[in-house]
C-alpha atoms as a printed R data frame, in Angstrom:
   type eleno elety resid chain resno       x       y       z
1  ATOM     1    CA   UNK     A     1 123.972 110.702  82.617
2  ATOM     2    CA   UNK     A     2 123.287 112.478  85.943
3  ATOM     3    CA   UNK     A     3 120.817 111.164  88.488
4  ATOM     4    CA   UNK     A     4 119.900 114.068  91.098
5  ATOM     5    CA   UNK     A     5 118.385 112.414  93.519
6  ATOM     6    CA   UNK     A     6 118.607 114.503  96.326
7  ATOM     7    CA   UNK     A     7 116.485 111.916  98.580
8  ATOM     8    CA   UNK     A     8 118.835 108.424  98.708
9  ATOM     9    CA   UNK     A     9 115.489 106.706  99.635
10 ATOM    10    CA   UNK     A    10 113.614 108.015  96.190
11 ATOM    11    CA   UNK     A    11 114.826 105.323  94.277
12 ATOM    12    CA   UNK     A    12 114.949 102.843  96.717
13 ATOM    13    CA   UNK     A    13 110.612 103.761  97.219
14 ATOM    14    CA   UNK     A    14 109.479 103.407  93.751
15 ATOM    15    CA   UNK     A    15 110.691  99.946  93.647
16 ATOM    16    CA   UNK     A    16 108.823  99.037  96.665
17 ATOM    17    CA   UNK     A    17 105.980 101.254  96.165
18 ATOM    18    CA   UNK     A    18 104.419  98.781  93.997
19 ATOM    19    CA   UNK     A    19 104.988  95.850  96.499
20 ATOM    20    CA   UNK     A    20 103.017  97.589  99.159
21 ATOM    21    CA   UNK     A    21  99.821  98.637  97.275
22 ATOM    22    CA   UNK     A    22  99.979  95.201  95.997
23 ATOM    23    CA   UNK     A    23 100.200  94.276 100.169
24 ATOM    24    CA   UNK     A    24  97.716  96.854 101.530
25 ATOM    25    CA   UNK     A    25  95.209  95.864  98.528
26 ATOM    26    CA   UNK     A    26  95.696  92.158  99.469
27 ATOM    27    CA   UNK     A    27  94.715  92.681 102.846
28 ATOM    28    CA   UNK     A    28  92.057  94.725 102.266
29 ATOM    29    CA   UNK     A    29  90.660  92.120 100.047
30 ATOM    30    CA   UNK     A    30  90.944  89.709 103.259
31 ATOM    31    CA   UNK     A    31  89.590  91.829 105.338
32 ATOM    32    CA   UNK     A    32  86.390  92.634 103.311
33 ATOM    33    CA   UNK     A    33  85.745  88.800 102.492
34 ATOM    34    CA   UNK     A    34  86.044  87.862 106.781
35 ATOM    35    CA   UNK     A    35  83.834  90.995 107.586
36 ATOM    36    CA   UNK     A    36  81.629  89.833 104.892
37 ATOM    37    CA   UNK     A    37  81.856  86.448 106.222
38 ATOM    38    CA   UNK     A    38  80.918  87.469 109.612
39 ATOM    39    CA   UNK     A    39  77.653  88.849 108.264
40 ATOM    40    CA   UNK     A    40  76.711  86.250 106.411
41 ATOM    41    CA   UNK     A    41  77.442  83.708 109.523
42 ATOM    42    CA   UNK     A    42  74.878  85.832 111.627
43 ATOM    43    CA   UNK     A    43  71.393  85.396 112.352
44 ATOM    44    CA   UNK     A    44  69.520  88.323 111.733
């Protein structure tokens, strides 16, 4: 069985790939419920 993996860090990304859309989506999440908070604090 023969791996070419010409980029050493190939491997090492799709493991973490998943961590980090799982991270950005989390905080995006935040970020759209404290904005959305903001609004809803403000007296229009």
């Amino acid at each position: 069985m023969e791996f070419p993996i010409e980029n050493p860090f190939e491997l090492f990304g799709y493991k973490i790939r998943p961590g980090i859309i799982f991270l950005v989506g989390f905080i995006l999440v935040k970020m759209y419920f404290y904005i959305k908070g903001l609004k809803n604090k403000r007296p229009k």
